[in-house]
Backbone as CSV, one residue per row, in Angstrom:
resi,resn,N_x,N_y,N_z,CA_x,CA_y,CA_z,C_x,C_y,C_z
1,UNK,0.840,-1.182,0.000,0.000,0.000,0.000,0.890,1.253,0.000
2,UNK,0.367,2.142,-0.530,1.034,3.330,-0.868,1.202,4.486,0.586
3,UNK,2.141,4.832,0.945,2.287,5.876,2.259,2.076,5.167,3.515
4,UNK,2.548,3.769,3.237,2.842,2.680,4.616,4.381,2.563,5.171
5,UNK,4.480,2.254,6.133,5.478,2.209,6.806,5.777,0.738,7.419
6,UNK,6.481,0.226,6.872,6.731,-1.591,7.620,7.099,-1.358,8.963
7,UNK,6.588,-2.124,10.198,7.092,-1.814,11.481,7.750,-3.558,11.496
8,UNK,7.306,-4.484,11.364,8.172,-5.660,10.708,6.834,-6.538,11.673
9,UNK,7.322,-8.043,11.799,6.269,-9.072,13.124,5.513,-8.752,14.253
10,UNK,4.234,-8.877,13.923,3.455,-8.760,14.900,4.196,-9.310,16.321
11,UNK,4.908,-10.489,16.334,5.099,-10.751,17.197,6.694,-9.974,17.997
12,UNK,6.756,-9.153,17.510,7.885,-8.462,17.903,7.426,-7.456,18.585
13,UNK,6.083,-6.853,18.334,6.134,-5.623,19.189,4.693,-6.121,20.615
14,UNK,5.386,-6.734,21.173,4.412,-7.315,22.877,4.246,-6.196,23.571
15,UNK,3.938,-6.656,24.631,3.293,-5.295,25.553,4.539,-4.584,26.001
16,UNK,4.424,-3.647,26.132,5.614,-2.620,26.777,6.494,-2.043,26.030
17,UNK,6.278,-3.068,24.498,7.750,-2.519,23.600,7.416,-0.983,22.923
18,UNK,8.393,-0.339,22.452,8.551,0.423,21.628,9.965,0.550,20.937
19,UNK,9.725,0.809,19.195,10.637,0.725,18.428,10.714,1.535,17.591
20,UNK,11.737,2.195,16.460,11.128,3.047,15.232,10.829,1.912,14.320
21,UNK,10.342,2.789,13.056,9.491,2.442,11.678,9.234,3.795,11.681
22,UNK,10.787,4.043,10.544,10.258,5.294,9.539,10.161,6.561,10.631
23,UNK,9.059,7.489,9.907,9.646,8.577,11.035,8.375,8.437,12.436
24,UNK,8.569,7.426,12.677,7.410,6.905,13.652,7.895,5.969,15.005
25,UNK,7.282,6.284,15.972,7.732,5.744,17.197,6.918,4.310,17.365
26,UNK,6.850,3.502,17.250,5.337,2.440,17.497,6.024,1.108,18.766
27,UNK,4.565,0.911,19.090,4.781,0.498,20.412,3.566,-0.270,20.640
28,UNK,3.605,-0.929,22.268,2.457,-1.814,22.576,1.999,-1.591,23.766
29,UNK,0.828,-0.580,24.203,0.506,-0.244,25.728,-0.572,-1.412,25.933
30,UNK,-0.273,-2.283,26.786,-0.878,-3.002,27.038,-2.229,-3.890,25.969
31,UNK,-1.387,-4.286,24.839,-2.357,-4.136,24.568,-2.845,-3.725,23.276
32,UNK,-2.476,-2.345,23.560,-2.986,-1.259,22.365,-1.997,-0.621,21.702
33,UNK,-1.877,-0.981,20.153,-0.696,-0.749,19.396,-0.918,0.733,19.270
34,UNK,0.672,1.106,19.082,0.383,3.129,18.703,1.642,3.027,17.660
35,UNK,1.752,4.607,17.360,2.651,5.173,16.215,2.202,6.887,16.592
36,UNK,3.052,7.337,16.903,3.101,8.403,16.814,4.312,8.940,16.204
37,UNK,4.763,10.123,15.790,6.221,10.577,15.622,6.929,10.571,16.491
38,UNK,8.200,10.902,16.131,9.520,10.230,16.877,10.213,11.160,17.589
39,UNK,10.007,12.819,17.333,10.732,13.538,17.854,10.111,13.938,19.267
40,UNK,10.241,14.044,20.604,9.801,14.707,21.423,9.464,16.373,21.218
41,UNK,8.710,16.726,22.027,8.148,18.316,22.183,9.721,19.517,22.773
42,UNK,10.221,18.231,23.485,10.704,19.320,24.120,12.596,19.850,23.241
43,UNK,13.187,18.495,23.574,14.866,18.587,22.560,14.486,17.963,21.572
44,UNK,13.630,17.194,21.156,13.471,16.188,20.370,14.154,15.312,20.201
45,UNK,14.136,14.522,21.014,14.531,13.102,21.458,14.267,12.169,20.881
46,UNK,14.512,10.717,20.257,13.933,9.973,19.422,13.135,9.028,20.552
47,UNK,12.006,9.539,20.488,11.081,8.558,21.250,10.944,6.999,21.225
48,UNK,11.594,6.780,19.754,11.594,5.293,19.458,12.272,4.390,20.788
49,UNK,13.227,5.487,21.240,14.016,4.794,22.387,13.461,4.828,23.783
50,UNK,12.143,5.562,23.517,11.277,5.530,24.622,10.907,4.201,25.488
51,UNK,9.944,4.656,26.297,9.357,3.557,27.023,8.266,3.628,27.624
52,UNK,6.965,2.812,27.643,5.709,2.770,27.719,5.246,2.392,29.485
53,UNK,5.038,3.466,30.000,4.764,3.350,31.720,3.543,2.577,31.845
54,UNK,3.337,2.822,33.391,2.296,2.165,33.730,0.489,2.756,33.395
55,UNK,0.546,3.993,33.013,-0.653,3.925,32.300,-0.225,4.111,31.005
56,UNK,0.564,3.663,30.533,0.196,3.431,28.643,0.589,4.391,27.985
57,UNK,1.095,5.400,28.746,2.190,6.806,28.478,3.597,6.346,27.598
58,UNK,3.705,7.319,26.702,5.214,6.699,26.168,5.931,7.954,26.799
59,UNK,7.082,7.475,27.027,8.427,8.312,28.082,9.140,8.241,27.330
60,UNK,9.098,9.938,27.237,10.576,10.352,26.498,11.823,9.847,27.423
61,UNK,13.137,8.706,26.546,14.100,8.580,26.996,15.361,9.633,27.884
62,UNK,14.965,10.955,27.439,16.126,12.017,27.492,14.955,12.546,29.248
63,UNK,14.508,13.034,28.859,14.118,13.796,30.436,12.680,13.379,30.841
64,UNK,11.903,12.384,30.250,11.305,11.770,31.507,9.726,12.234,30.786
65,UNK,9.265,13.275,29.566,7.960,13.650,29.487,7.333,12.670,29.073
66,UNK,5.728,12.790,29.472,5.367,11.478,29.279,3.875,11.907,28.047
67,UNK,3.650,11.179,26.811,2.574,11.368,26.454,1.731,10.306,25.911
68,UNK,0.483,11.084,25.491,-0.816,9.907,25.774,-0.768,9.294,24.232
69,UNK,-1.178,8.138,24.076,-0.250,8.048,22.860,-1.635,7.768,21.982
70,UNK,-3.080,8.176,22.829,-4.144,7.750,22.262,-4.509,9.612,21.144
71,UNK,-4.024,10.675,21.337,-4.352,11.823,21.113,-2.899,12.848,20.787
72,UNK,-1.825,11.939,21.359,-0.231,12.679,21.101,0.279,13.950,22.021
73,UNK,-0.812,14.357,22.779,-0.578,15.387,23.635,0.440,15.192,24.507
74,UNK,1.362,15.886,25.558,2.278,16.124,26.310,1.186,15.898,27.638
75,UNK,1.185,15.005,28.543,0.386,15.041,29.813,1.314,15.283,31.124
76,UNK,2.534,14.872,31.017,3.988,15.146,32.274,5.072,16.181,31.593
77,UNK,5.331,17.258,32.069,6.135,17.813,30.914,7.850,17.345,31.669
78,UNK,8.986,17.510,31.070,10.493,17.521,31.282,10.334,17.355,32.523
79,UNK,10.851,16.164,33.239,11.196,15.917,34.347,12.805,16.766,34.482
80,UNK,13.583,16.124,35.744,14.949,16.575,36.162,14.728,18.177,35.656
81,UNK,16.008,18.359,36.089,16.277,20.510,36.139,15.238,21.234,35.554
82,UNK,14.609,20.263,34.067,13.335,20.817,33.494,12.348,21.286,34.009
83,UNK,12.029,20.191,35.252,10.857,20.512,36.301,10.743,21.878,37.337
84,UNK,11.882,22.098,36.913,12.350,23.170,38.433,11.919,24.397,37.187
85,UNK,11.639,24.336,36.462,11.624,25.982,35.307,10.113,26.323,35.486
86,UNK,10.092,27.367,36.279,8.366,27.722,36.514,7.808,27.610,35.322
87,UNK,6.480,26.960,34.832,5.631,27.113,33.350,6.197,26.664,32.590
88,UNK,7.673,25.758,32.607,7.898,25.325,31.324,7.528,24.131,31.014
89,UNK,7.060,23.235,31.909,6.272,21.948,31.528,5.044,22.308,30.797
90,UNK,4.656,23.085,31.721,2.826,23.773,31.283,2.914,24.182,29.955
91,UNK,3.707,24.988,29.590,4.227,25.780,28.513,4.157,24.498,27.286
92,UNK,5.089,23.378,27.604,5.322,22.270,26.755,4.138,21.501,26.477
93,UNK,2.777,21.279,27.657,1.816,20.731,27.431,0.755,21.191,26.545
94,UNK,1.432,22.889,26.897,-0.178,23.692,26.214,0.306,23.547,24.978
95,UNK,1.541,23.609,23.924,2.364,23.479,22.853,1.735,21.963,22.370
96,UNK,1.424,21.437,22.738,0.568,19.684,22.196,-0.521,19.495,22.308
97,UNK,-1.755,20.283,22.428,-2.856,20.994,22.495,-2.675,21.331,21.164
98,UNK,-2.005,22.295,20.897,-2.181,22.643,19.573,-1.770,22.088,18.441
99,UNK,0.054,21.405,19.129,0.587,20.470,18.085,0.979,19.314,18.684
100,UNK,-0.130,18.588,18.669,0.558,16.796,19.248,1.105,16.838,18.733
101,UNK,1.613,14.857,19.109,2.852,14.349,18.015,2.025,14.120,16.773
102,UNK,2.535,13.626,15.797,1.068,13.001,14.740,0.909,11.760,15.171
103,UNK,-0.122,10.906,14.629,-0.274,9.532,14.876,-0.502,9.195,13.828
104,UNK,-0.596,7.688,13.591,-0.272,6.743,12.260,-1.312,5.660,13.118
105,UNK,-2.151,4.961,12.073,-2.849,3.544,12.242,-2.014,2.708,12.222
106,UNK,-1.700,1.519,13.419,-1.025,0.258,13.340,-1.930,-0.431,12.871
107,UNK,-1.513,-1.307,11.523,-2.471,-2.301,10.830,-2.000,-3.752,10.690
108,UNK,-2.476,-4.705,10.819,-1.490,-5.650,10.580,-2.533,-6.503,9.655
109,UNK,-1.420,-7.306,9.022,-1.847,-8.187,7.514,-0.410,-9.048,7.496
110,UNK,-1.139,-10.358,7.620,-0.471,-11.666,7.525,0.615,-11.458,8.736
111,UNK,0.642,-11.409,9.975,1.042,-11.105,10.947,2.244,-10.156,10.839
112,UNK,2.436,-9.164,9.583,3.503,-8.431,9.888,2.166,-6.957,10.191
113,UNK,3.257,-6.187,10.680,2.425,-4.624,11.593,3.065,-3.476,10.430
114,UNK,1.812,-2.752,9.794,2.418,-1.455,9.477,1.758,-0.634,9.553
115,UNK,2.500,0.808,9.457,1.684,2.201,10.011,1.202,2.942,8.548
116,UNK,-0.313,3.132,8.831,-0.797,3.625,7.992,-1.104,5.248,7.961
């Protein structure tokens, strides 16, 4: 299909994982496959290297922000020294309000996964 992205075996991406595919972060919250883009809000971090918490949040690897991966918004902004900057989390959340990450459909066909 035309403007797909191979993420490769269904059975590669289980609960908790996240990996890239393309310019896309994709992952498994319990469950529920995502794809969003790869750069974080804040340095732009490759989220691919992220990691999927306990509610289903993907965590930026570099300082800790966490977002919803059902809508792309910023819900925790820059943890460490970040946190200590009056309004700059807030600042970063209200910034994904207007510009989530994007998101992509995880589809799968013949057990391989790609983002549509």
């Amino acid at each position: 299909m035309p403007n797909e992205v191979e993420i490769g075996p269904a059975s590669e991406l289980a609960p908790g994982t996240v990996k890239g595919a393309g310019p896309y972060a994709v992952g498994n919250a319990d469950g529920e496959r995502f794809a969003v883009t790869r750069r974080c809000r804040h340095l732009f971090a490759d989220l691919a290297n992220g990691s999927v918490d306990r509610a289903g949040c993907l965590v930026c690897p570099l300082h800790g922000a966490r977002y919803d991966v059902r809508t792309g918004r910023m819900v925790v902004g820059p943890q460490g020294v970040f946190s200590k900057i009056p309004g700059f989390g807030s600042f970063l959340k209200a910034l994904t309000v207007v510009l989530p990450l994007g998101r992509g459909r995880v589809v799968e066909r013949d057990d391989t996964l790609y983002v549509e």
